[in-house]
ChimeraX commands (.cxc) that place a marker at each C-alpha (Angstrom):
marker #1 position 120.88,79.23,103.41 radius 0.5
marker #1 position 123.11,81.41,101.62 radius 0.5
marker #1 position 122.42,84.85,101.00 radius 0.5
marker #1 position 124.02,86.85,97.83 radius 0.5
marker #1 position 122.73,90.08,98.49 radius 0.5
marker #1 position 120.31,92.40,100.32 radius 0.5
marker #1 position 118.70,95.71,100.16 radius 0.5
marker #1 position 116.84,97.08,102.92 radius 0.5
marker #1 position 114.18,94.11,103.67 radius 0.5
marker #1 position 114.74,92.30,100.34 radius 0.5
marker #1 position 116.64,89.41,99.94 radius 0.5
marker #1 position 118.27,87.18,97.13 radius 0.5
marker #1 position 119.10,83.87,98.08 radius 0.5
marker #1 position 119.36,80.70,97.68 radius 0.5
marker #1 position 117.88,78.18,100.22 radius 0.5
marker #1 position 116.07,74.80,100.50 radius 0.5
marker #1 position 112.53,76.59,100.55 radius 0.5
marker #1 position 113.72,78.88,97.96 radius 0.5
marker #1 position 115.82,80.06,94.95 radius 0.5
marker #1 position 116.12,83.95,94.23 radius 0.5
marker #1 position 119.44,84.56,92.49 radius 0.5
marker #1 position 121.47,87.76,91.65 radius 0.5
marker #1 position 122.42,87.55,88.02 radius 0.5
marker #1 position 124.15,89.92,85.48 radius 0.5
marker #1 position 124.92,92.42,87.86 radius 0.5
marker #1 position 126.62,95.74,86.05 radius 0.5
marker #1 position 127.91,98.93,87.77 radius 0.5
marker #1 position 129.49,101.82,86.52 radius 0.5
marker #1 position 131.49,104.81,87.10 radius 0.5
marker #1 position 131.23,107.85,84.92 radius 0.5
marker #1 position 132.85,111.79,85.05 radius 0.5
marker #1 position 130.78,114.42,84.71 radius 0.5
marker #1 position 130.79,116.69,81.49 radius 0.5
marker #1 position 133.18,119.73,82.64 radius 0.5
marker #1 position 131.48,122.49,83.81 radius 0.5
marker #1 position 132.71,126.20,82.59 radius 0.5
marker #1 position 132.49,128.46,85.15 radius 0.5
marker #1 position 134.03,132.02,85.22 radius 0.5
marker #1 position 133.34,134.89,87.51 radius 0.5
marker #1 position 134.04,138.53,87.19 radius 0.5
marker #1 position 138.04,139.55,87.11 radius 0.5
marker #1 position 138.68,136.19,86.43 radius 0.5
marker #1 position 139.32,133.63,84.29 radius 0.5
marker #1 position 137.45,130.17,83.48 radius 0.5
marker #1 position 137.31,127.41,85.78 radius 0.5
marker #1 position 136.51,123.75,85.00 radius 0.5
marker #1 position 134.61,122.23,87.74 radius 0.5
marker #1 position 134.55,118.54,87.60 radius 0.5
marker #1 position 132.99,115.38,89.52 radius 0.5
marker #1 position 131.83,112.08,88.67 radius 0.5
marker #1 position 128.09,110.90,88.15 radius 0.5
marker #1 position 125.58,109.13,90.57 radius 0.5
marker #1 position 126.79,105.75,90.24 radius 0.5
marker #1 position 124.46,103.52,88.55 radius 0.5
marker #1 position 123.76,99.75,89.83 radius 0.5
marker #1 position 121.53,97.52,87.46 radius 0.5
marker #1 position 120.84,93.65,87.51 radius 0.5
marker #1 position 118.32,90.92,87.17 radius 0.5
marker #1 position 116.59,87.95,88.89 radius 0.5
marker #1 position 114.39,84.86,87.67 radius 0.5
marker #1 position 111.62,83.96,90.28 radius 0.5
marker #1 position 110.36,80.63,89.34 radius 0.5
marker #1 position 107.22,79.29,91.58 radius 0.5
marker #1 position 108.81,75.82,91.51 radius 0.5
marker #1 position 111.53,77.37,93.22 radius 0.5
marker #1 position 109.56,78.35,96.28 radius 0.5
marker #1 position 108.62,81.91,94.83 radius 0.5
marker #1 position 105.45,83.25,94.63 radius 0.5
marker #1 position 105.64,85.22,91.73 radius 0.5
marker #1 position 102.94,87.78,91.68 radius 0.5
marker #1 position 103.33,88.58,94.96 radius 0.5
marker #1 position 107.05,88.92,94.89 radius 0.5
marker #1 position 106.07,91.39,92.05 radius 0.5
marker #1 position 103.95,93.07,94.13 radius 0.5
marker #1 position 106.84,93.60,96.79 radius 0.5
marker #1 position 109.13,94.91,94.41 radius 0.5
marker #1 position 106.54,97.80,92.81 radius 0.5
marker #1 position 105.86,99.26,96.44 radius 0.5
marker #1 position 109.68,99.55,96.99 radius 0.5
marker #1 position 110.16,102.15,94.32 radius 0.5
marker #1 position 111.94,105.37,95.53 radius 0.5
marker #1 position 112.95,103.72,98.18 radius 0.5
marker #1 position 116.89,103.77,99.40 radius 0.5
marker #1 position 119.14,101.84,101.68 radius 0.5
marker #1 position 122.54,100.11,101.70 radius 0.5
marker #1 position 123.08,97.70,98.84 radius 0.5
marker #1 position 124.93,94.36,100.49 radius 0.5
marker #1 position 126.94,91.82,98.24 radius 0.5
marker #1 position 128.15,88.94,99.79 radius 0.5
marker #1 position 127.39,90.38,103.52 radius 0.5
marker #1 position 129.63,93.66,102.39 radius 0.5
marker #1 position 128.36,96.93,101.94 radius 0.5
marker #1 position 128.51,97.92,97.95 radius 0.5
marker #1 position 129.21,101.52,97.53 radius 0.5
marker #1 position 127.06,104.04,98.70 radius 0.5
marker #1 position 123.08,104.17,99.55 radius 0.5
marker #1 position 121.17,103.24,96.65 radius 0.5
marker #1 position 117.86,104.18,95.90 radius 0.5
marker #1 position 115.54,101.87,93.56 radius 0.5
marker #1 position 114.34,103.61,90.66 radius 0.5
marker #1 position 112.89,101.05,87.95 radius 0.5
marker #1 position 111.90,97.36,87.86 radius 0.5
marker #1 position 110.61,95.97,84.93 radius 0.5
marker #1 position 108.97,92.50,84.72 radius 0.5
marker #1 position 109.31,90.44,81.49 radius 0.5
marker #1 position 109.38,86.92,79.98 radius 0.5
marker #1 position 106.46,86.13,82.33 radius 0.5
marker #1 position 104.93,82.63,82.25 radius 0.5
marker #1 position 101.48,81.55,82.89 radius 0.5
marker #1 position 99.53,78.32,83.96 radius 0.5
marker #1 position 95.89,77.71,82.03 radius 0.5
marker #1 position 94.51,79.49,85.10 radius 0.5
marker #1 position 96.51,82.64,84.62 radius 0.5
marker #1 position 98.52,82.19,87.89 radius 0.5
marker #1 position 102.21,83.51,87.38 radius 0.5
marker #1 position 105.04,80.62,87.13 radius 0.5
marker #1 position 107.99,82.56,86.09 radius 0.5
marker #1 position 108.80,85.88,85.39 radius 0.5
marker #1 position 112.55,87.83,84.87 radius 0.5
marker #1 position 112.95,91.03,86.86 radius 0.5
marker #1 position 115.41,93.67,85.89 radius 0.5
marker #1 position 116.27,96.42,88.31 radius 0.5
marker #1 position 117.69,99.73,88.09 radius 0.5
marker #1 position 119.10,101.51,91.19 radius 0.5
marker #1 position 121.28,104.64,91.09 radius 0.5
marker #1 position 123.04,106.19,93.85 radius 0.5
marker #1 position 120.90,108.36,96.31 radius 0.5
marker #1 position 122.19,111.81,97.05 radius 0.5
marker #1 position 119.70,114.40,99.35 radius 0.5
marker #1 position 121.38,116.98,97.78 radius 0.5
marker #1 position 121.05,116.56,94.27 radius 0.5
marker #1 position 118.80,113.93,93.69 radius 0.5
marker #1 position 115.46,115.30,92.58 radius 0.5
marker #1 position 113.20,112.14,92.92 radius 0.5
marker #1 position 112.60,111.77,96.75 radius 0.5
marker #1 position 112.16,108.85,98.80 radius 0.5
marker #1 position 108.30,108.34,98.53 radius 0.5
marker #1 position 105.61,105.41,98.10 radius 0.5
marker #1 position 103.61,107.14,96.28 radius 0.5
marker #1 position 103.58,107.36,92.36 radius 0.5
marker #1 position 105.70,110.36,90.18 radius 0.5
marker #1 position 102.40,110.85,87.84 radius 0.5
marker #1 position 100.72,111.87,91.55 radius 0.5
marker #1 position 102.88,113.78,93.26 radius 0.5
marker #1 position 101.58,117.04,94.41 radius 0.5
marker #1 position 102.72,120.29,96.20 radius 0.5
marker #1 position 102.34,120.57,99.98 radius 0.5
marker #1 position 100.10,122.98,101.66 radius 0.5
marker #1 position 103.22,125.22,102.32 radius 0.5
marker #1 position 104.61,124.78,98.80 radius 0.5
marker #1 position 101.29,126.03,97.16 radius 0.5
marker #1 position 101.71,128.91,99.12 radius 0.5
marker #1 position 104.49,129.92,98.27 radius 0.5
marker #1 position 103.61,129.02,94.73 radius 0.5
marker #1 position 100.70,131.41,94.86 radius 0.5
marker #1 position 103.50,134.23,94.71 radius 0.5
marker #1 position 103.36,136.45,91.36 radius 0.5
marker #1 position 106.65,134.65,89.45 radius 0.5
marker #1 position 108.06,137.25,87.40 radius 0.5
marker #1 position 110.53,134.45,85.41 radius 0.5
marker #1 position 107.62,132.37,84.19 radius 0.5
marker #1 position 107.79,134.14,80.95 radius 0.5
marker #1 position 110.94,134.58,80.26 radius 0.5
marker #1 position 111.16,131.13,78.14 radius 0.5
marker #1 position 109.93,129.95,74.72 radius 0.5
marker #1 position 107.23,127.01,74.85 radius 0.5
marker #1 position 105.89,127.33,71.92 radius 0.5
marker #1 position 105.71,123.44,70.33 radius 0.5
marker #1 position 105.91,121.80,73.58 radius 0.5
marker #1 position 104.65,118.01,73.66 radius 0.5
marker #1 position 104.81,115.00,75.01 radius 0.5
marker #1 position 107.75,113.50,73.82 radius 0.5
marker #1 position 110.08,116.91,73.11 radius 0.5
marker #1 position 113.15,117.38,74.54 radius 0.5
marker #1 position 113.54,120.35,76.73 radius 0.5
marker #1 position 115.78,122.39,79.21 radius 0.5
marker #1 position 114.35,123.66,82.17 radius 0.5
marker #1 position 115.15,127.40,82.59 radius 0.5
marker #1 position 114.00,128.44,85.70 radius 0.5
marker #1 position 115.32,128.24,89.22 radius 0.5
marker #1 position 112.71,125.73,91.11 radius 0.5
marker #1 position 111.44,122.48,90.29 radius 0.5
marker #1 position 107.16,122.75,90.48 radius 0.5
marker #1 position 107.44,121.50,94.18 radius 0.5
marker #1 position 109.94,123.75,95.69 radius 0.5
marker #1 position 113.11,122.31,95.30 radius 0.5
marker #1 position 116.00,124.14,93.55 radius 0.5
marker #1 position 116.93,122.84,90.27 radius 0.5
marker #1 position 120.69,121.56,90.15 radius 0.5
marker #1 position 122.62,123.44,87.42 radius 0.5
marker #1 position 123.73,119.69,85.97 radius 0.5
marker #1 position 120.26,119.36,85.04 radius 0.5
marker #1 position 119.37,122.53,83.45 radius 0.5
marker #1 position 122.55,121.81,80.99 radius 0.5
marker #1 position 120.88,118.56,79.77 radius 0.5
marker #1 position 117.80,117.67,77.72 radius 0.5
marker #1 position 114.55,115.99,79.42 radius 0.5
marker #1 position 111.73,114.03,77.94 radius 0.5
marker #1 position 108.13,115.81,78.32 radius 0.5
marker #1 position 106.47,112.64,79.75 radius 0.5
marker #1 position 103.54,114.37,80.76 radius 0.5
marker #1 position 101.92,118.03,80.56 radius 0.5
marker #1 position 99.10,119.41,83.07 radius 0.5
marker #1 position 98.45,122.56,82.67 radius 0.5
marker #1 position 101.30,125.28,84.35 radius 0.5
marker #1 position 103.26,121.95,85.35 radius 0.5
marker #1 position 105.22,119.45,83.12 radius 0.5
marker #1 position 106.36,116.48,84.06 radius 0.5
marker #1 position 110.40,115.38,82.78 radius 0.5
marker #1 position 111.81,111.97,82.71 radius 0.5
marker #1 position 109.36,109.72,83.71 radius 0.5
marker #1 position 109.90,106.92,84.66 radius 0.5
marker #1 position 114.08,107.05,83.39 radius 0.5
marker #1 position 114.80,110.43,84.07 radius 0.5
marker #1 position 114.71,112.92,86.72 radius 0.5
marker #1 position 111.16,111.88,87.47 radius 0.5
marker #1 position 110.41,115.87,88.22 radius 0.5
marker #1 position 107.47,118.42,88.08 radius 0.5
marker #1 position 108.36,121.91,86.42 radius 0.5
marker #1 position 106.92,124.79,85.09 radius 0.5
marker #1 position 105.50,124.46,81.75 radius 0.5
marker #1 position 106.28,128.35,81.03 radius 0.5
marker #1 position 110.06,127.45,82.31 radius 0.5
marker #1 position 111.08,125.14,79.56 radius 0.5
marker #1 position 113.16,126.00,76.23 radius 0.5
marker #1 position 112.70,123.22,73.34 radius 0.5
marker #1 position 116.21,121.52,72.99 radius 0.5
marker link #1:1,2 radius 0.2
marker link #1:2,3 radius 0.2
marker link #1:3,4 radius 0.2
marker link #1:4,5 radius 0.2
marker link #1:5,6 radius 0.2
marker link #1:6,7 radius 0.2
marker link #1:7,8 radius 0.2
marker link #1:8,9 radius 0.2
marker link #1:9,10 radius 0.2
marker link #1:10,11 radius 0.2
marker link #1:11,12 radius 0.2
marker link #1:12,13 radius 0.2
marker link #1:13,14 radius 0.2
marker link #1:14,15 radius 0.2
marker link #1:15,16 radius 0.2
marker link #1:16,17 radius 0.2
marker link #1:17,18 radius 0.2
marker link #1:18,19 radius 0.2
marker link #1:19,20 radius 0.2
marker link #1:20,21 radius 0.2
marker link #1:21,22 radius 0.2
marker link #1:22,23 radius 0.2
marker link #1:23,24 radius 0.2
marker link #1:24,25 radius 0.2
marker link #1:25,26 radius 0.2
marker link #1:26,27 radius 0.2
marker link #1:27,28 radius 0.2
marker link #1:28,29 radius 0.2
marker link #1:29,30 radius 0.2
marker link #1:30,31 radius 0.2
marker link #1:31,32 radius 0.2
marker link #1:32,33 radius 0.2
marker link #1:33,34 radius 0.2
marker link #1:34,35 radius 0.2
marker link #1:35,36 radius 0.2
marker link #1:36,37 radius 0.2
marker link #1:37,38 radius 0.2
marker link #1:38,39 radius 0.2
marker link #1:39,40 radius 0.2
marker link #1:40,41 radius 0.2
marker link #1:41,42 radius 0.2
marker link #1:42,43 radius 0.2
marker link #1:43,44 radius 0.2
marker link #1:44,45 radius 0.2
marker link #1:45,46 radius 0.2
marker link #1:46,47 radius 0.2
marker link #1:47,48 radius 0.2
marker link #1:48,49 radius 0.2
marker link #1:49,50 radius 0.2
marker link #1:50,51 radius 0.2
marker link #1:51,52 radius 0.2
marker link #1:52,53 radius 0.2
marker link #1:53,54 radius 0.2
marker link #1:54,55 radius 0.2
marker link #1:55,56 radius 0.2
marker link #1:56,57 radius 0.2
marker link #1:57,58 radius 0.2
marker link #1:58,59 radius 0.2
marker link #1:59,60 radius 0.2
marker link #1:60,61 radius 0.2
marker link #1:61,62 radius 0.2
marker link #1:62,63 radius 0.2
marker link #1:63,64 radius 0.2
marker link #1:64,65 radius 0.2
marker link #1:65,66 radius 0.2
marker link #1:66,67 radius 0.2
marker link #1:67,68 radius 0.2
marker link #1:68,69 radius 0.2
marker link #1:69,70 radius 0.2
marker link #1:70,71 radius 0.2
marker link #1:71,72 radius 0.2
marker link #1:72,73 radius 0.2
marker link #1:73,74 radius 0.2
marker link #1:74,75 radius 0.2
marker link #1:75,76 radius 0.2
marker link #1:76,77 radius 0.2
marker link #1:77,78 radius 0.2
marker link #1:78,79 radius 0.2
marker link #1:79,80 radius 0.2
marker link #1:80,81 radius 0.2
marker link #1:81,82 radius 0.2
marker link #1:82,83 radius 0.2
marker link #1:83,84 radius 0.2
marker link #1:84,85 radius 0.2
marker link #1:85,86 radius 0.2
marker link #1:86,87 radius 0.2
marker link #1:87,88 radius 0.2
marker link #1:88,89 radius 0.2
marker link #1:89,90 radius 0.2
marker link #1:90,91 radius 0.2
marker link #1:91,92 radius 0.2
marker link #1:92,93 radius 0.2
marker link #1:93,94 radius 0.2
marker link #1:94,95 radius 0.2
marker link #1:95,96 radius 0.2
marker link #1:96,97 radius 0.2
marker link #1:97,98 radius 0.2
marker link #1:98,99 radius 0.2
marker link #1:99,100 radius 0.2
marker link #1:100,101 radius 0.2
marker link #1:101,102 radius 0.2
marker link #1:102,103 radius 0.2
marker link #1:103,104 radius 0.2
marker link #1:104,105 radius 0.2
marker link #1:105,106 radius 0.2
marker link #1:106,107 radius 0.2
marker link #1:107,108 radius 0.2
marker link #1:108,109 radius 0.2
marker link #1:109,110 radius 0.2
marker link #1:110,111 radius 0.2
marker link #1:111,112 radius 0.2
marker link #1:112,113 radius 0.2
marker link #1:113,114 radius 0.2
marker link #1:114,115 radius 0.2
marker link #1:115,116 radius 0.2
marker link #1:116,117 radius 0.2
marker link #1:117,118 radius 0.2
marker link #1:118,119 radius 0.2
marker link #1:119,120 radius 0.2
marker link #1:120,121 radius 0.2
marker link #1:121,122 radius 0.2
marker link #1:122,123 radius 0.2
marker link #1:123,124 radius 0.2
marker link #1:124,125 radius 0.2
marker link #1:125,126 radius 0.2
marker link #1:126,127 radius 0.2
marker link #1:127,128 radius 0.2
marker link #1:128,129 radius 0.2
marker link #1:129,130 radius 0.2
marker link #1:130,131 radius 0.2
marker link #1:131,132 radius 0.2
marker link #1:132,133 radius 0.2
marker link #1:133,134 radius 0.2
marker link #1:134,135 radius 0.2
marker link #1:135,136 radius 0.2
marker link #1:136,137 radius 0.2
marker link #1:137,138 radius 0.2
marker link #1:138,139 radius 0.2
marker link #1:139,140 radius 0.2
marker link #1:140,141 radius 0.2
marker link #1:141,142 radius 0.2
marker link #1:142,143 radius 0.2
marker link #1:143,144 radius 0.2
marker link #1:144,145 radius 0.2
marker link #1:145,146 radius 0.2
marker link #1:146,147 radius 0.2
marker link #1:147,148 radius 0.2
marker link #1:148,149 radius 0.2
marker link #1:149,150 radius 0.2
marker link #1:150,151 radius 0.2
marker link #1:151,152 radius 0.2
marker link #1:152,153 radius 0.2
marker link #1:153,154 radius 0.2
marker link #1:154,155 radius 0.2
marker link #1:155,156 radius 0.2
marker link #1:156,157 radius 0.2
marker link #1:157,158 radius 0.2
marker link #1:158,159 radius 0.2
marker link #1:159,160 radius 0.2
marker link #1:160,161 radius 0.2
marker link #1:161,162 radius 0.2
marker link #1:162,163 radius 0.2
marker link #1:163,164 radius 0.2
marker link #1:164,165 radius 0.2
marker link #1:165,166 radius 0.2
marker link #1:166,167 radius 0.2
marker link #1:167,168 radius 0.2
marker link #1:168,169 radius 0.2
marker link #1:169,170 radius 0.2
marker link #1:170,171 radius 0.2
marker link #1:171,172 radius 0.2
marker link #1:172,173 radius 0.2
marker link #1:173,174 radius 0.2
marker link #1:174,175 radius 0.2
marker link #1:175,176 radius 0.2
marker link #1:176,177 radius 0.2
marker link #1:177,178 radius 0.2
marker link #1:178,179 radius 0.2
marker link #1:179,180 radius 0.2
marker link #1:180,181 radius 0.2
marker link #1:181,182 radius 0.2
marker link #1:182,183 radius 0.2
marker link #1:183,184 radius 0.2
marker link #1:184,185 radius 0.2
marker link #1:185,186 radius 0.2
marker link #1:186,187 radius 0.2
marker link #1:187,188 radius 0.2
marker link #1:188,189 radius 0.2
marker link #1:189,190 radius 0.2
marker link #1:190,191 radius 0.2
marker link #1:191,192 radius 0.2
marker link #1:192,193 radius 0.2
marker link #1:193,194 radius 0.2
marker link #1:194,195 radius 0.2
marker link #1:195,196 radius 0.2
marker link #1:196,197 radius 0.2
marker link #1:197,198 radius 0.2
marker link #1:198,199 radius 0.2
marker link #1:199,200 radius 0.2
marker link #1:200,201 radius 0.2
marker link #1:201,202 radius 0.2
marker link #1:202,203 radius 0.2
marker link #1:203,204 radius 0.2
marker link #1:204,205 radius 0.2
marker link #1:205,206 radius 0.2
marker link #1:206,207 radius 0.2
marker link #1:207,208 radius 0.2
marker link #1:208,209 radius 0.2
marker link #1:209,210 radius 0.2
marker link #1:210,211 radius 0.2
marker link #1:211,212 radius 0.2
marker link #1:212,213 radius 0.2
marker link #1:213,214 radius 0.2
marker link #1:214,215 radius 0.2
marker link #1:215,216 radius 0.2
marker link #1:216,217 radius 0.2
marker link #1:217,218 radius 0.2
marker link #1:218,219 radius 0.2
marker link #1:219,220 radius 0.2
marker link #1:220,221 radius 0.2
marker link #1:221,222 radius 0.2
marker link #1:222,223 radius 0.2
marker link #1:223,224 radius 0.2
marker link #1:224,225 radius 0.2
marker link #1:225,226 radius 0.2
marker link #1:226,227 radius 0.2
view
């Protein structure tokens, strides 16, 4: 058996019993746009880094290759949001990696409807606590809700929820996010108030950006300035 890679309990391979290759694997490494910075009594600064590294491929299951298909699918679409070393040839590849998208296409049926092949394409970026605003979680961005302690706090009169312009709003603007918390607590990163965000979906005081490509994040509705 000869394993090409491996990430966290998932394995491509190819074996006797089965075929599951690694194919068109693509990685890249990226500066971040300069930040200006300048503080009283002095002068600008330019404060630079690189970008979460990126990590995208694709596989072919084939049920004559041992695979079964739909439920290989199935596998794959509860292991979104998760993270874990990415291994290549037994070596760890960069840094932890968290799985953000798979997409299924070129799917093949039988005259019963069962799956025979299928090509999935993955997109994993690199997973940072600290700045990474889509969590490790099972359950679905389009669900996520505030804890118990969160609403609490959210109860709290917010005296910066008017301060922005939403007039025109929709599904499908582009937007900045103005204020200082994401809708569930967590501070927004200045690298993502200086970039637009997709409205994917709007509920009320929250909106949700960048679903299912973006940031994947809750925010206030009344804390977003059309780009």
């Amino acid at each position: 058996m000869a394993i090409m890679a491996q990430w966290r309990d998932m394995r491509w391979e190819v074996s006797p019993s089965e075929v599951s290759a690694l194919e068109d694997l693509a990685i890249s490494f990226e500066q971040q746009a300069d930040n200006n910075r300048s503080t009283e009594h002095q002068g600008p600064t330019n404060e630079r880094g690189t970008q979460l590294v990126p990590l995208s491929f694709k596989t072919v299951l084939h049920s004559a290759a041992g695979v079964d298909v739909r439920a290989r699918i199935a596998q794959w679409e509860s292991q979104v949001t998760k993270t874990g070393p990415f291994y290549l040839n037994g070596r760890q590849l960069g840094p932890k990696y968290q799985l953000r998208k798979v997409s299924v296409s070129g799917v093949k049926l039988d005259n019963h409807g069962r799956m025979l092949l299928a090509t999935l394409s993955f997109t994993f970026k690199e997973y940072d606590a600290a700045t990474t605003s889509v969590p490790e979680t099972t359950t679905s961005a389009l669900a996520v809700t505030p804890t118990t302690d969160t609403k609490a706090e959210l109860a709290k009169p917010n005296t910066a929820v008017a301060a922005a312009p939403t007039t025109g709003i929709k599904v499908g603007s582009y937007v900045y996010p103005t204020g200082t918390k994401y809708y569930t607590g967590q501070t927004i990163p200045n690298w993502v108030k200086q970039r637009t965000h997709k409205v994917s979906q709007i509920s009320g005081a929250k909106t949700l950006l960048g679903y299912p490509d973006g940031i994947c994040s809750w925010v206030y509705t009344s804390e977003l300035s059309l780009a």
